[in-house]
C-alpha positions in Angstrom: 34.4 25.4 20.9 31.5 27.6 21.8 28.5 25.5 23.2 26.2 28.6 23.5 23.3 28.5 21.7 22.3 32.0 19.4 19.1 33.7 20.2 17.2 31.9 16.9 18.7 28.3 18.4 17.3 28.7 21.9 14.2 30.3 20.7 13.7 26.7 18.5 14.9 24.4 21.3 11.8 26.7 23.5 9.5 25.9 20.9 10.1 22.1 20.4 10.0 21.8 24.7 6.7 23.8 24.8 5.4 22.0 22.6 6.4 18.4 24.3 5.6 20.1 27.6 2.1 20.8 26.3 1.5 17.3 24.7 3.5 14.7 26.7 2.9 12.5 29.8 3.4 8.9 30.3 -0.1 8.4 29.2 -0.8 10.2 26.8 2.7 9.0 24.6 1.1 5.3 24.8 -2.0 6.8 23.7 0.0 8.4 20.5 2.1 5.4 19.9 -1.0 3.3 20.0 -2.1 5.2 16.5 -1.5 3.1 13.8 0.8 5.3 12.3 2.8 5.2 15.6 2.4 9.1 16.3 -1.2 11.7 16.6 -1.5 13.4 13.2 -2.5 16.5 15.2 0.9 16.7 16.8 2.2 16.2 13.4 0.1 19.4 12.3 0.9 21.5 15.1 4.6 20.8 14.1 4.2 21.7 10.5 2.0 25.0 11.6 4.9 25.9 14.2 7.3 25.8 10.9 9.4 23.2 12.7 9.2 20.9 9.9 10.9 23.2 7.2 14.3 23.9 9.4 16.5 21.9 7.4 15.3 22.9 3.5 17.0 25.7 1.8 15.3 29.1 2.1 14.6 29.4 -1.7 12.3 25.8 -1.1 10.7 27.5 2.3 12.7 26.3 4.4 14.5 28.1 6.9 18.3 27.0 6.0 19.0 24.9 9.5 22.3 23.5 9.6 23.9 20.9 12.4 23.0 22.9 15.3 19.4 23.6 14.2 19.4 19.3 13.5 20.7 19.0 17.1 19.1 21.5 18.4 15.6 19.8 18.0 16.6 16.7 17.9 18.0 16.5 21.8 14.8 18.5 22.5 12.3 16.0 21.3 14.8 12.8 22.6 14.0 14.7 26.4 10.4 14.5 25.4 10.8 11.1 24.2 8.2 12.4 21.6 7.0 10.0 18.9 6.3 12.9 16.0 8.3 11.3 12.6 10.9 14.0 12.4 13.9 11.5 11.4 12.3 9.5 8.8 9.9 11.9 7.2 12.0 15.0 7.2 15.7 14.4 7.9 15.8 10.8 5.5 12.7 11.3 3.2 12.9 15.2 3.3 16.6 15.5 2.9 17.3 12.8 0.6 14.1 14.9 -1.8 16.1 18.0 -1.6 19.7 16.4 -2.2 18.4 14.1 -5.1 14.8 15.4 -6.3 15.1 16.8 -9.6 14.0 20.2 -9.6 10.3 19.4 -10.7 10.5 16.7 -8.3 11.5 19.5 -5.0 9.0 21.8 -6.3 6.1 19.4 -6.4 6.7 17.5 -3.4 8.9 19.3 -1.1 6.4 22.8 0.0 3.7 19.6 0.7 6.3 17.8 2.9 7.2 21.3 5.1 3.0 21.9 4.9 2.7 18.5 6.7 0.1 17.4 3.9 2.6 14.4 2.5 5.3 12.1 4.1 8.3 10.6 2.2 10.4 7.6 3.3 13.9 6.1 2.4 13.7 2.9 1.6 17.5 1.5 1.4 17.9 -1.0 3.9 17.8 -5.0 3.0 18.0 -8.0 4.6 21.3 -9.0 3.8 22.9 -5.6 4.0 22.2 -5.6 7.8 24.2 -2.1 8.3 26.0 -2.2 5.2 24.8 1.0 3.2 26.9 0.4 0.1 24.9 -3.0 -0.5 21.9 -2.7 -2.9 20.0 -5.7 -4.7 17.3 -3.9 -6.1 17.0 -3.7 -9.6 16.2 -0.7 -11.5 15.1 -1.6 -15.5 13.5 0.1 -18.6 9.7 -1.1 -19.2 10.5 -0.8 -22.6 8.1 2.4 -22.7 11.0 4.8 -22.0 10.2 4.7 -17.8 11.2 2.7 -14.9 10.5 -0.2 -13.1 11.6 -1.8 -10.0 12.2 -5.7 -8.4 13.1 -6.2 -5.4 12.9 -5.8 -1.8 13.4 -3.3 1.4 13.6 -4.1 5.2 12.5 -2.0 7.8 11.7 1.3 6.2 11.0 3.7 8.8 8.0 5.9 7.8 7.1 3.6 4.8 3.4 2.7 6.5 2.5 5.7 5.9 4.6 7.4 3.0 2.9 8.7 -0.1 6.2 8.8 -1.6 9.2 6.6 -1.1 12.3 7.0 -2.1 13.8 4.1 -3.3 17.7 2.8 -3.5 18.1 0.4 -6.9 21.1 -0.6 -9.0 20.3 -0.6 -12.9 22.0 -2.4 -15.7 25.7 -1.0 -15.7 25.9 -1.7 -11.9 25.5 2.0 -10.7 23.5 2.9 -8.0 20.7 5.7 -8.2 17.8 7.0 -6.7 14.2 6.3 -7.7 11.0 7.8 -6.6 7.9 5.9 -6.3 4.2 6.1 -5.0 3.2 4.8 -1.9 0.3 3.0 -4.3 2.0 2.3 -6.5 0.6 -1.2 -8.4 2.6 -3.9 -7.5 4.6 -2.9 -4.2 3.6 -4.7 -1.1 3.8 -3.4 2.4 4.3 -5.7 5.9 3.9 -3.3 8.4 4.9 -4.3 11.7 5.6 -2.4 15.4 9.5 -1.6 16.6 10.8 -2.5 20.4 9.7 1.8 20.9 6.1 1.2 19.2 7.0 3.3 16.2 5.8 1.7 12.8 8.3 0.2 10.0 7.9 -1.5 6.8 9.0 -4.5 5.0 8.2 -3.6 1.1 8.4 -5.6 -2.0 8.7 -4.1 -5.5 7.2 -6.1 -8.6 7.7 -4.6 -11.6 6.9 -0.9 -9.7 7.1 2.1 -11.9 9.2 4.5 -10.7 10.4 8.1 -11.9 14.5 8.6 -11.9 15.9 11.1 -9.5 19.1 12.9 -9.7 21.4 11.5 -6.9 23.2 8.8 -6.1 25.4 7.1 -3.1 26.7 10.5 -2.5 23.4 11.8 -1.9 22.8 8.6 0.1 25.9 8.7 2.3 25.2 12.1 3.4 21.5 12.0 4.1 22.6 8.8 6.2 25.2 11.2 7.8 22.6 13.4 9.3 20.1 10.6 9.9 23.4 9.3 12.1 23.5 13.4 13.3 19.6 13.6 14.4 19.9 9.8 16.5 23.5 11.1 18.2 21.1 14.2 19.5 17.9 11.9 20.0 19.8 9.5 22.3 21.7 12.8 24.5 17.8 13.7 25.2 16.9 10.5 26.2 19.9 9.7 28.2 19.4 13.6 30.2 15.3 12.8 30.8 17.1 9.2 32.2 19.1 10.6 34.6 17.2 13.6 35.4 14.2 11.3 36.2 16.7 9.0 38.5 18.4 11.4 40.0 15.2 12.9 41.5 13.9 9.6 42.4 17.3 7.5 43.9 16.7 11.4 46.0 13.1 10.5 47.1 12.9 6.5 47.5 13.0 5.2 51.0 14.8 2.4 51.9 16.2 1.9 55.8 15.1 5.0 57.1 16.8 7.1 54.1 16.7 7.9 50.8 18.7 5.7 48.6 20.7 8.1 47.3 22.4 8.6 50.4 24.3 5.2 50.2 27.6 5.8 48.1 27.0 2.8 46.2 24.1 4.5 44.5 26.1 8.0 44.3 29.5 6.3 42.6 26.6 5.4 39.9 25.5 8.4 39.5 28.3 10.1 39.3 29.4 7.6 36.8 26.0 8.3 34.4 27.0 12.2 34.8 30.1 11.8 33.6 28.5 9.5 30.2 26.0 11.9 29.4 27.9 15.1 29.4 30.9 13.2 27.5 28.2 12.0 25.2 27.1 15.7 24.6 30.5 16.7 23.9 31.0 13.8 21.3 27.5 15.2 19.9 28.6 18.6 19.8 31.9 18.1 18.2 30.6 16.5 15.7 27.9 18.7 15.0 30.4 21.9 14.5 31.9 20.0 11.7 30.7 21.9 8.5 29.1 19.0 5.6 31.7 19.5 3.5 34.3 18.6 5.9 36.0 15.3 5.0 36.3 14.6 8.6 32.5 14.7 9.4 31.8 11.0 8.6 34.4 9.5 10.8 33.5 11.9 13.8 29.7 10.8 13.1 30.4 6.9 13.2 32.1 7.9 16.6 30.0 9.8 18.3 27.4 7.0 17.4 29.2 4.5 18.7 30.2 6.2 21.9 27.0 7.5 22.3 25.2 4.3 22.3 27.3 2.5 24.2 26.9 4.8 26.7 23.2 5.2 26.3 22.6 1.5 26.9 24.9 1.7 30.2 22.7 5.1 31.9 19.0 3.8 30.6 20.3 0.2 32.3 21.3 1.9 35.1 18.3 3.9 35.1 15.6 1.0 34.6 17.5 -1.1 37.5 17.8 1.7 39.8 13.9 2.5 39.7 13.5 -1.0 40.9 10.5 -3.0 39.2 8.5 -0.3 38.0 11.4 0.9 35.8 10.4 -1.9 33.3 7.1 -0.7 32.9 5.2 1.7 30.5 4.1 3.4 33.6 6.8 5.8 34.1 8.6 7.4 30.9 12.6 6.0 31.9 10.9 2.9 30.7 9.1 3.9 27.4 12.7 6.1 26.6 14.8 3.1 27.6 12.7 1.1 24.7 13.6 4.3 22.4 17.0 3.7 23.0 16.9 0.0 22.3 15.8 1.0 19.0 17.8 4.3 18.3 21.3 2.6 19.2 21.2 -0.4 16.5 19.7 2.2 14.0 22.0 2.2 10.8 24.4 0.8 13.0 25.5 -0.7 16.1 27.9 0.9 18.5 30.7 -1.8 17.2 29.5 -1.6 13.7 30.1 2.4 14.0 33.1 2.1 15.9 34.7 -0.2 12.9 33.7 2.2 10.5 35.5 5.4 12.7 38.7 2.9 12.8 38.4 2.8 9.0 37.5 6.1 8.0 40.5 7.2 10.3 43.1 4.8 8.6 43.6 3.3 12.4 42.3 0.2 11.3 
């Protein structure tokens, strides 16, 4: 397998690392994730002005046609940033799910604002007693009588839902099928609980009650597989985080003193080290292998669900090691191993747990 990057790949990984490099200290991430949309609106623009925001639409909706790599690409890039900018619930679930699903009126309305930056969509799917089931769905889609759609129900945890003007909502109607309904974020009768994840980032608990809604075109196909790069974008998000980790505790086990040396001279510390090498570079091979696998590719699922559980396994096991090895002041939000090691907290039970995901490789691979 060829790891190299193409000129176009590395010239977007530069752009997403100036761009953090620019914008991102210890500091000033508290001061974005202290917005109450979790993230500065200007970094937002300067994203959607930098085209980064239309990599993964089709060229003929103004995108620019980015595939696994480009996903990856960017994604590892802003997890080594630890950057707080919406990219996986605006553009990769609410983006990808509009241009899988969206009827044509629908893409052409909706998606050029998205890439512009001027309007955020969010997937709304999850429920309380799914926890990471995606094929469970109690929401109820009915005719009003009047020829449109309404909705009942409930969603849990909708990432990007505080501040969606659209959502994009998962409902079963009367034959049993499940489909895909689009409704506005002010809509009359949907209630929002918006409340702060372990990383700061904002989610939403919404209610639906009697909410018009306008039918889309997809279905659990079209669900499954924006899911599948939702699953894609945390694998990459986590490899960042876990290489800032080590990179950060590797120069500092190098620089702390304790009995006349640094630490990292004792072998203890350097057996740990070596182990946490060793996770994140098998954890980028697990990402990468799985990112080569072309969408229609019936083994793409199964080699998603395991990269994402070894990846969070091992993510967990380096930002531990990381956070303890740092001493006390790893727990804090001073330095940024502790604000990442919160990202991965969240990030690893996304969609998923690492034994949820690793049941659901066993299964998809018949080895159950």
């Amino acid at each position: 397998m060829n790891f190299d990057l193409s000129e176009e790949q590395g010239l977007l990984r530069d752009l997403i690392e100036k761009f953090a490099g620019d914008r991102y200290d210890p500091v000033r991430r508290l001061a974005y994730v202290r917005e109450p949309s979790g993230f500065d609106p200007a970094g937002w623009a300067t994203l959607a002005d930098m085209g980064v925001l239309a990599f993964p639409f089709g060229e003929e909706l103004g995108g620019f046609g980015g595939g696994g790599v480009e996903l990856i690409t960017i994604m590892e890039a802003m997890g080594r940033a630890v950057a707080v900018e919406p990219l996986l619930p605006v553009v990769i679930l609410g983006g990808g799910l509009l241009e899988r699903a969206g009827t044509e009126e629908q893409k052409a309305e909706w998606l050029p604002r998205l890439i512009s930056g001027e309007i955020s969509a969010a997937f709304a799917h999850g429920e309380h007693s799914a926890r990471f089931n995606q094929d469970r769905v109690t929401v109820r889609a009915m005719t009003n009588g009047g020829g449109g759609m309404i909705l009942d129900g409930a969603k849990h945890a909708v990432l990007g839902g505080a501040f969606a003007q659209i959502l994009l909502v998962s409902a079963v109607d009367a034959s049993g099928d499940v489909g895909l309904y689009m409704v506005r974020g002010d809509a009359e009768g949907l209630r929002r609980r918006d409340y702060r994840l372990s990383d700061g980032s904002v989610a939403s608990d919404i209610s639906f009650v009697h909410v018009r809604a306008e039918p889309m075109a997809g279905d659990m196909a079209a669900i499954a597989a924006t899911l599948g790069d939702g699953r894609l974008a945390v694998c990459a998000e986590l490899v960042g985080l876990m290489g800032m980790m080590f990179d950060a505790t590797l120069d500092y086990v190098k620089t702390r003193q304790q009995f006349g040396q640094p630490i990292g001279h004792f072998q203890a510390i350097q057996h740990r080290m070596a182990d946490n090498y060793a996770r994140l570079e098998l954890a980028r091979s697990q990402l990468y292998r799985a990112a080569a696998l072309d969408a229609s590719d019936p083994a793409r699922e199964a080699a998603i669900a395991g990269a994402k559980s070894y990846i969070s396994a091992n993510a967990l096991s380096l930002g531990e090691d990381a956070v303890q090895l740092h001493g006390g002041i790893g727990t804090t939000e001073e330095l940024m191993v502790g604000q990442a090691f919160k990202r991965v907290l969240m990030l690893t039970s996304l969609f998923g747990d690492s034994d949820w995901e690793q049941r659901r490789y066993l299964a998809l691979t018949g080895r159950a």
